[in-house]
C-alpha positions in Angstrom: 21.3 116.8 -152.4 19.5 115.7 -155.5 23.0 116.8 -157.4 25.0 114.4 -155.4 22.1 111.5 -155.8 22.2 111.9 -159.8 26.1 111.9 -159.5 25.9 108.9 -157.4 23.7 106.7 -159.3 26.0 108.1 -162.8 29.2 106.1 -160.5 27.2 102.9 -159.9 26.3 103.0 -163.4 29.8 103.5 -164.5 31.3 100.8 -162.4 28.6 98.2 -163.7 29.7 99.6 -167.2 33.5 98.8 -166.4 32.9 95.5 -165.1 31.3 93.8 -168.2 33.4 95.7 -170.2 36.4 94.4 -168.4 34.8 91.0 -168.4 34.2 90.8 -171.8 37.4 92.2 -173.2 39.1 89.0 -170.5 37.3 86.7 -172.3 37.8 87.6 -175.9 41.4 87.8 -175.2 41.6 84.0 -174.1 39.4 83.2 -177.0 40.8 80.8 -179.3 39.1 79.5 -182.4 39.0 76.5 -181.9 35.8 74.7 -179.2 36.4 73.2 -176.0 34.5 70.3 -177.1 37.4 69.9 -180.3 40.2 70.7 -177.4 40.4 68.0 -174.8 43.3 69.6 -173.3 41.3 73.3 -173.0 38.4 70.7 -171.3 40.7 69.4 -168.5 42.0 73.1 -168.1 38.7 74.9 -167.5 37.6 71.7 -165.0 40.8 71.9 -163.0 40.0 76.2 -162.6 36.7 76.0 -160.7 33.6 76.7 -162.0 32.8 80.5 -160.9 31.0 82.9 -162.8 33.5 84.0 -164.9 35.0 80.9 -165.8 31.4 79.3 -166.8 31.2 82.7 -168.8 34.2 82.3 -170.8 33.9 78.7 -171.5 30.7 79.5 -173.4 32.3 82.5 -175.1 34.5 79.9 -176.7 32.3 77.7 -177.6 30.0 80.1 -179.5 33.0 80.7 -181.9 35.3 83.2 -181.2 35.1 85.2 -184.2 31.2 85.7 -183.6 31.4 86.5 -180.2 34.3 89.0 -180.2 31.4 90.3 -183.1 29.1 91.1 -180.0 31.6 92.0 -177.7 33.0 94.5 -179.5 29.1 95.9 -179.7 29.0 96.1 -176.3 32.1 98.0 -175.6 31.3 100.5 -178.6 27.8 101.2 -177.1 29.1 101.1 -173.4 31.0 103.9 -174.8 28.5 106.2 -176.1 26.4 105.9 -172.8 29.5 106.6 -171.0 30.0 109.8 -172.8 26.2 110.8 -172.8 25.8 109.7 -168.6 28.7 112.0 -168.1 27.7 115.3 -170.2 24.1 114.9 -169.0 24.9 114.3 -165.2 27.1 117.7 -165.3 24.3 119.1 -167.4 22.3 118.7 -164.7 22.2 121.8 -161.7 19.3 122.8 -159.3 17.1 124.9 -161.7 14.9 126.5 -159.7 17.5 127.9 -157.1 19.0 128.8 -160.6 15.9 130.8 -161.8 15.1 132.6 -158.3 18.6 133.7 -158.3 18.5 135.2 -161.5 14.7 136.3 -161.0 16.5 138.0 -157.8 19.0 140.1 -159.7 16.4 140.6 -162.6 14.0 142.5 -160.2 17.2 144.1 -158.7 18.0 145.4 -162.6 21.5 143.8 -162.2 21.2 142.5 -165.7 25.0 142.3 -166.1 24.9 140.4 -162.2 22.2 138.1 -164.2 24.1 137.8 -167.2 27.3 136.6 -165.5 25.7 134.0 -163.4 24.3 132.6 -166.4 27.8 133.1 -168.1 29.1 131.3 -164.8 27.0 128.5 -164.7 27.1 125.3 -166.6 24.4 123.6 -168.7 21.2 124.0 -170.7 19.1 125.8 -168.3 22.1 128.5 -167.8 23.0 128.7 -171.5 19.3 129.7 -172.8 18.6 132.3 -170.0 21.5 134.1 -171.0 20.9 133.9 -174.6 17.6 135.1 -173.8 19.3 138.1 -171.0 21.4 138.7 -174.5 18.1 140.5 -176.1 16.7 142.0 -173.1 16.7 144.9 -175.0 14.8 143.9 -178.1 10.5 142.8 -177.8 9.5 140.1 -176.1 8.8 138.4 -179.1 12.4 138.4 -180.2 13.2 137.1 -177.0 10.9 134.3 -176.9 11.9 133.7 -180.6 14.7 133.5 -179.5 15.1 131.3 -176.3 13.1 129.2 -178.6 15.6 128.2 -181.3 18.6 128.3 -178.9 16.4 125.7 -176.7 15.8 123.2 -179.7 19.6 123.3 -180.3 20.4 122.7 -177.2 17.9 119.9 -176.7 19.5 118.3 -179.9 23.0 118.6 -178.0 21.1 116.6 -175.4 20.5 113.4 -177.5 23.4 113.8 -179.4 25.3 110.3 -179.3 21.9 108.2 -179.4 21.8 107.0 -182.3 24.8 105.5 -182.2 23.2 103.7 -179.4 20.8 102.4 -181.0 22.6 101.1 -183.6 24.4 98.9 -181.3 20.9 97.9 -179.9 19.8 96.3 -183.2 22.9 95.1 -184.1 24.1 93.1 -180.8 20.7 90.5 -181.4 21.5 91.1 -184.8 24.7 89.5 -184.8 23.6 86.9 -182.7 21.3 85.8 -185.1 23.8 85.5 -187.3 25.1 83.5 -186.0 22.6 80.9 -185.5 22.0 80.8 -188.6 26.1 80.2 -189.7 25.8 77.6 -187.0 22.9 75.7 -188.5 24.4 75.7 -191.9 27.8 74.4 -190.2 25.2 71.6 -188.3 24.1 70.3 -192.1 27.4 70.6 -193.4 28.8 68.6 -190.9 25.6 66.0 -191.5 26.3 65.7 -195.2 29.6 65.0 -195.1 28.7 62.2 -192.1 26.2 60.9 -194.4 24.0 60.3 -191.5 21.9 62.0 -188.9 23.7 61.7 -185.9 22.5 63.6 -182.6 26.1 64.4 -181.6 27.0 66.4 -184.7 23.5 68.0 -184.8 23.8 69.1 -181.4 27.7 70.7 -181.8 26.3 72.9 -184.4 22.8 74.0 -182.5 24.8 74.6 -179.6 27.2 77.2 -181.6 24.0 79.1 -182.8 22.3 79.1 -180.0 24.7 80.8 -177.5 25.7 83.3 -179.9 21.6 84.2 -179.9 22.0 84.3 -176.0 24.4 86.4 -176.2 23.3 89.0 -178.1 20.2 88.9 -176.3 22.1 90.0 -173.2 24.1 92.6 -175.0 21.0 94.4 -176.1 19.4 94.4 -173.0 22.1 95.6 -170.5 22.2 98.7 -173.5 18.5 99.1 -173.8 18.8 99.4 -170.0 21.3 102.3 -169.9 19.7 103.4 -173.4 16.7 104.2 -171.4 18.2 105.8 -168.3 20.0 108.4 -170.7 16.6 109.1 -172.4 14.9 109.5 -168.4 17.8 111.7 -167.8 17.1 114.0 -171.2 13.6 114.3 -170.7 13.9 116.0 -166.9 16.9 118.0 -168.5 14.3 119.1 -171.6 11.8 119.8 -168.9 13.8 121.9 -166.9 14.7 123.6 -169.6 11.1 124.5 -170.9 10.3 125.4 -167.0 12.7 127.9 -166.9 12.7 129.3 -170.6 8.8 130.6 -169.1 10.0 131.5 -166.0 12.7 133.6 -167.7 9.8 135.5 -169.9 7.7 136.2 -167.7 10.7 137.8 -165.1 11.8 139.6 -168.7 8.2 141.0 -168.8 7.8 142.3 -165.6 11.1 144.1 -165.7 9.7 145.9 -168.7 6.6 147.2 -167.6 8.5 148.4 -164.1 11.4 149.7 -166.4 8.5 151.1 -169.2 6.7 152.6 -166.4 9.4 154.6 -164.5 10.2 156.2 -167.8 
């Protein structure tokens, strides 16, 4: 039950994921350089479509500038990307550890080590992989064994948040272009005022109206990333928890079947 709950929150997460992504690549597509301020005929087009969602949200991609924007939206498809990849590997990651461990506790006790081994062998994901690393050296001391599950934990943990960074990267950089920007669109607002020779409101507010929806856009991008950015690194730490869980449960199931095997010899 709790599988098919983490799968179905991964879908709805997905879906949200392919719907911005969609919307955003729609809109860079019909992006053209030029404002619909500068374009009276783009004007009358947008006003005769309606004014849903989509529409509003496309008319103020072009007017941020084109080439900035496609800047953040091409952020936001990269990142939606990695969180794709690292929702999918970490939701099959993901199986019922502790029906897991009592299984393999089960044939442990039994001394079907080769029955534990292949259910490891059989089964996918962190938990799996370091209980039969650890099943590998059930032969050796305990201490090898711990030593063991121990560095083959850490790499799998690193497997884990493999991807992040990248992330992250698009996290800073989304705001980060944005600001950008702002700041080419106040230097465009002075130009503009020097070669008027005057201050004039109208030409002041062009330019600050450039810089500041390329700011609100990157604002957004960041934020719907630092969402999923945080529900990958929720998902990690009940993985690396699991996996710590059942790396002691595994020990102390190893020790027991040495001082029963120990003792009958």
């Amino acid at each position: 039950m709790k599988l098919l709950k983490n799968r179905t929150t991964a879908i709805v997460m997905l879906a949200v994921i392919f719907v911005a992504t969609t919307l955003f690549c729609t809109t860079a597509m019909a992006a053209q350089p030029a404002t619909a301020a500068d374009d009276p005929t783009m004007t009358e087009l947008m006003q005769n479509d309606g004014g849903g969602f989509h529409q509003v949200l496309k008319t103020k991609f072009i007017e941020g500038n084109a080439s900035f924007m496609s800047l953040v939206a091409i952020a936001l498809v990269l990142g939606l990307s990695f969180c794709i990849e690292r929702i999918l590997y970490l939701s099959l990651s993901e199986i019922n550890a502790k029906r897991f461990m009592a299984s393999v506790d089960a044939k442990i006790a039994e001394g079907d080590i080769e029955g534990a081994k292949t259910l490891c062998r059989d089964t996918r994901g962190p938990v799996a992989s370091i209980c039969y690393q650890g099943l590998l050296r059930i032969s050796t001391p305990i201490e090898d064994i711990e030593r063991s599950v121990a560095a083959y934990g850490s790499v799998q943990a690193a497997n884990l948040e493999r991807g992040c960074s990248w992330i992250t990267l698009f996290i800073a950089m989304a705001p980060s272009l944005g600001f950008l920007g702002t700041v080419i669109g106040m230097v465009m607002a002075f130009e503009q005022i020097q070669l008027a020779g005057d201050i004039n409101p109208t030409i002041v507010a062009a330019g600050m109206k450039v810089a500041l929806i390329t700011t609100i856009f990157g604002i957004i991008v960041a934020l719907i990333l630092q969402l999923f950015y945080n529900y990958i690194l929720s998902k990690i730490d009940h993985l690396t928890a699991q996996m710590e869980e059942s790396a002691i449960t595994l020990l102390d199931t190893v020790l027991k079947y040495k001082e029963k095997h120990n003792a009958a010899l």
